[in-house]
C-alpha positions as CSV (number, residue, x, y, z in Angstrom):
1,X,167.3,53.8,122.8
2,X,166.5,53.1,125.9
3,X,163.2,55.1,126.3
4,X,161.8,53.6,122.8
5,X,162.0,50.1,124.6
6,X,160.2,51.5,127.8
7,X,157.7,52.8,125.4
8,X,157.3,50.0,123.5
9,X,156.7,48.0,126.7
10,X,154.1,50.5,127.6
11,X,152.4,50.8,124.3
12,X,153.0,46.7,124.1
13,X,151.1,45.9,128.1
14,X,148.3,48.9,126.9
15,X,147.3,47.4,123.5
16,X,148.9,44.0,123.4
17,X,151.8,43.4,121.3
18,X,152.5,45.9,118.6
19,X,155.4,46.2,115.9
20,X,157.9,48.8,117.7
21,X,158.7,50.3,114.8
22,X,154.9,50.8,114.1
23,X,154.5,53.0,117.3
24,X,157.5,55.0,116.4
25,X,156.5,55.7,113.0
26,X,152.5,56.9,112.5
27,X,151.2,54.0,109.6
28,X,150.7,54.5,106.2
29,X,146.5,54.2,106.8
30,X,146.6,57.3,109.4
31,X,148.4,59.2,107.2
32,X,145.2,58.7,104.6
33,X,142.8,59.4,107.6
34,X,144.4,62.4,108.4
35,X,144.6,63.3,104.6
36,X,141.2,62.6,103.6
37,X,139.8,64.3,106.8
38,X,141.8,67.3,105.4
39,X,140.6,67.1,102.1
40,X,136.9,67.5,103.4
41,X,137.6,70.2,105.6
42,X,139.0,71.9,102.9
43,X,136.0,71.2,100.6
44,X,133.8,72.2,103.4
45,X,135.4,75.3,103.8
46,X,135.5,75.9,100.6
47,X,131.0,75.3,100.1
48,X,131.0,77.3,103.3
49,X,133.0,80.4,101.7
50,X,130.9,80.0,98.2
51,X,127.4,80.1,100.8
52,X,129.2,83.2,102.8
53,X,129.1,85.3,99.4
54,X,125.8,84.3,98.0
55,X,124.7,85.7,101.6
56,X,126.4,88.7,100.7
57,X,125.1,89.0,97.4
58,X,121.9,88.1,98.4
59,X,122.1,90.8,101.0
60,X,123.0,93.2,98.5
61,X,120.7,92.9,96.7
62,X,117.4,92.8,98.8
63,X,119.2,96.1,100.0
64,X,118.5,97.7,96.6
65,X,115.5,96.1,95.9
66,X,113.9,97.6,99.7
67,X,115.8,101.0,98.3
68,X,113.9,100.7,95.1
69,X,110.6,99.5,96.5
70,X,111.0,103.1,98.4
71,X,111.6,105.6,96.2
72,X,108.7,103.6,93.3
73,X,106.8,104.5,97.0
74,X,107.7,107.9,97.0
75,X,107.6,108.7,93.0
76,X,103.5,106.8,93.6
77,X,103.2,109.2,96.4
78,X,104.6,112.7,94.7
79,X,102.7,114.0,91.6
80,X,104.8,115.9,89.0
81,X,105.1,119.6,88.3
82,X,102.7,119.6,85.3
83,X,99.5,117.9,87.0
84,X,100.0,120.9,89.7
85,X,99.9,123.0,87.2
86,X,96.5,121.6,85.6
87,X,95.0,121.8,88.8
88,X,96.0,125.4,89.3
89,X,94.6,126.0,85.9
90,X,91.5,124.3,86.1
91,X,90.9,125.9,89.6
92,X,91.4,129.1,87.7
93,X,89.0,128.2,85.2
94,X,86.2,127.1,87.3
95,X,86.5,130.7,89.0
96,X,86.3,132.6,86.1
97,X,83.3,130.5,85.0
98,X,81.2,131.2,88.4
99,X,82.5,128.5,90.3
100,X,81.0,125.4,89.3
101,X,81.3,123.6,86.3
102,X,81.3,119.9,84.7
103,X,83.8,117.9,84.1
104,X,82.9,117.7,79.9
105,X,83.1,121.4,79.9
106,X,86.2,121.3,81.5
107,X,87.7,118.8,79.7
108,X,87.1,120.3,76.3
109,X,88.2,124.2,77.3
110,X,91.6,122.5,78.7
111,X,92.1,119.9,76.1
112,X,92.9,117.5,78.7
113,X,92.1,113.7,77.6
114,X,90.4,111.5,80.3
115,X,93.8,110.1,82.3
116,X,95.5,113.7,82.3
117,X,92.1,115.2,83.7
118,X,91.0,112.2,86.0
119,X,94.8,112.3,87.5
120,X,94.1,116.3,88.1
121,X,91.0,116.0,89.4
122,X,92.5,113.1,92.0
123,X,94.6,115.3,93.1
124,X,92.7,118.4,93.6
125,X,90.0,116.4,95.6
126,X,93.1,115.0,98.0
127,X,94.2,118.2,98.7
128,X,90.1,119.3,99.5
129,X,90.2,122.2,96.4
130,X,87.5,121.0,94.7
131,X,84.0,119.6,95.5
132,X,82.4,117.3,93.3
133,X,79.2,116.6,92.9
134,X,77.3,114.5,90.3
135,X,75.2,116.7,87.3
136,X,71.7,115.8,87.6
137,X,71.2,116.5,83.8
138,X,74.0,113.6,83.0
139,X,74.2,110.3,84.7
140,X,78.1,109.8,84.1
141,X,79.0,113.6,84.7
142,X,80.2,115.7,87.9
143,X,79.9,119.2,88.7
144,X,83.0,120.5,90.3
145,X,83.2,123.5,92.4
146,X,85.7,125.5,94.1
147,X,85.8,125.3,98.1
């Protein structure tokens, strides 16, 4: 009993004079401070753990976007089995017809419409198996001959 007097002296020459009782007991307004602070910690932590997972989602998925971005790369990159079989075959066919021909004779012998023979021809010319020059008896034509 003793001590809560000195302190209330203290508390009483610090401040001025205060209810003793007050200082022993926190007041009814801290207590709402000190609840409300709370509350909006809490709701901060909460918005900061909702933003923590849309990072992660967000991560996600610009991690399978870049993966798929990649292999559209690769896929853009590779041609397929069949076009390396037209060029094998149209390589063949230009042989067996002297070694130079045009690219309407081809078409028609192979049957080949204009993307399937323009997409073979790409290709042969990127990796240097044909030459291709253009027909001087046809504007729009090329003569393609083996290297």
């Amino acid at each position: 009993m003793q001590k809560n007097l000195d302190v209330c002296a203290q508390a009483n020459s610090l401040r001025g004079p205060l209810n003793c009782e007050a200082n022993n007991k926190p007041s009814e307004l801290f207590y709402q401070e000190i609840i409300s602070e709370v509350q909006e910690l809490k709701e901060e932590l909460i918005e900061l753990q909702q933003l923590k997972e849309e990072i992660l989602k967000l991560r996600e998925e610009t991690s399978r976007n870049r993966q798929m971005i990649l292999s559209m790369g690769r896929r853009r990159e590779s041609c397929g089995d069949e076009i390396k079989m037209r060029v094998n075959a149209m390589t063949q066919l230009i042989n067996d017809y002297g070694g130079a021909m045009t690219t309407s004779s081809i078409k028609k012998i192979m049957g080949l419409s204009k993307d399937e023979f323009y997409r073979a021809l790409r290709l042969a010319r990127e990796h240097n198996l044909l030459e291709v020059a253009t027909n001087p008896k046809d504007r729009r034509g090329f003569i393609l001959r083996v290297k």
